[in-house]
C-alpha positions in Angstrom: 179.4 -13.7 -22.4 181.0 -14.1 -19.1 184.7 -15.4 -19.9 185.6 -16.3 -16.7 186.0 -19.4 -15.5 184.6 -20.8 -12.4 184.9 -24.1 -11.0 181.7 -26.3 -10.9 182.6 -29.0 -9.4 182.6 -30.3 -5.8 185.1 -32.5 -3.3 183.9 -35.6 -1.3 183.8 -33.3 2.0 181.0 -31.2 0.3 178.5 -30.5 2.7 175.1 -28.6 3.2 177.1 -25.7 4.7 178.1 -24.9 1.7 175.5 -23.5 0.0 174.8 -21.2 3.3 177.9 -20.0 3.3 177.9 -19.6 -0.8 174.8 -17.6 -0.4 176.4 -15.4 2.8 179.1 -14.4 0.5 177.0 -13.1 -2.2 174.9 -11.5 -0.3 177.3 -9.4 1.9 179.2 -9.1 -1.5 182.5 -10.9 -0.5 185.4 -12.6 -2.4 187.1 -15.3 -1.5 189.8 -13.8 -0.3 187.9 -12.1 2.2 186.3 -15.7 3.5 190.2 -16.3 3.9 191.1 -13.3 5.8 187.4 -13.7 8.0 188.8 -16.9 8.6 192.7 -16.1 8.9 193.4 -18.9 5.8 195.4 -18.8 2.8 193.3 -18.0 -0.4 194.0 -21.4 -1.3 192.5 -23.2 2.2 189.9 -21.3 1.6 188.9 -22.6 -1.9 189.4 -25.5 -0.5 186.8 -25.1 2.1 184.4 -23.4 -0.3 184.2 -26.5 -2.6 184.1 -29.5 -0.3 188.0 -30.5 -1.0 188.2 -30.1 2.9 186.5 -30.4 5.9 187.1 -27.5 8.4 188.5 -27.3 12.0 186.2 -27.1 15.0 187.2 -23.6 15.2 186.8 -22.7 11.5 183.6 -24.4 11.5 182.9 -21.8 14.6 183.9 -19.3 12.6 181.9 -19.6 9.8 179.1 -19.6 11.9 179.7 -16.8 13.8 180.2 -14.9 10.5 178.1 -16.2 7.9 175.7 -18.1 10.2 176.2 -22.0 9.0 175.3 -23.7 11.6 177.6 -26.5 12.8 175.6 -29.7 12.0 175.3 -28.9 8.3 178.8 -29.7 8.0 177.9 -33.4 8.8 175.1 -33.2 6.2 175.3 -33.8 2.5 175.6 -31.2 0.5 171.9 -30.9 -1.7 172.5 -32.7 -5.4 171.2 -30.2 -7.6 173.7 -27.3 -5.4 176.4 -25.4 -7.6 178.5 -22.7 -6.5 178.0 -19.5 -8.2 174.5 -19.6 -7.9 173.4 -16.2 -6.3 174.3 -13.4 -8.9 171.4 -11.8 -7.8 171.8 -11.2 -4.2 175.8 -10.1 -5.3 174.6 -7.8 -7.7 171.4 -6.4 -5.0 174.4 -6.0 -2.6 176.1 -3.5 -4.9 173.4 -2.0 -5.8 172.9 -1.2 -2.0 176.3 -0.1 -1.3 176.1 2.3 -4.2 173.0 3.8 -3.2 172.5 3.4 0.6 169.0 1.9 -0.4 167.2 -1.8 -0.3 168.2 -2.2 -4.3 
């Protein structure tokens, strides 16, 4: 059982970017803390960001899709109601496997 605890829920700015971005992360096998320091935030700004507390900056918004591809009019569109974070195990897992063994895991 995974003991770790991960916050489910979502702020009013959530938006569809989110789950692209979510699903960027896992699948490049990044933290957090390295959407922060992609995006020059604090850890905390960035968590922020991640779970629809707070809308980004034109330039953030940029950012992340220059980065991790979101495209900047899913910011202005609701975020899909059955979307959690945490969702793509799978493609962090594959990533590692990749990493590990230079192969298409």
């Amino acid at each position: 059982m995974d003991a770790t605890r991960r916050r489910q829920t979502l702020g009013r700015h959530a938006s569809a970017a989110l789950p692209w971005i979510w699903k960027a992360l896992a699948r490049r096998d990044e933290s957090h803390a390295d959407f922060a320091r992609n995006l020059g935030l604090s850890n905390a700004t960035a968590a922020r960001l991640l779970y629809g507390d707070l809308r980004p900056d034109v330039t953030n918004a940029r950012l992340c899709l220059e980065l991790y591809g979101a495209p900047l009019l899913l910011w202005d569109r609701p975020v899909p109601a059955n979307w959690r974070p945490h969702e793509y195990p799978d493609l962090r897992r594959r990533a590692r496997v990749q990493q590990a063994t230079g192969t298409d895991g």
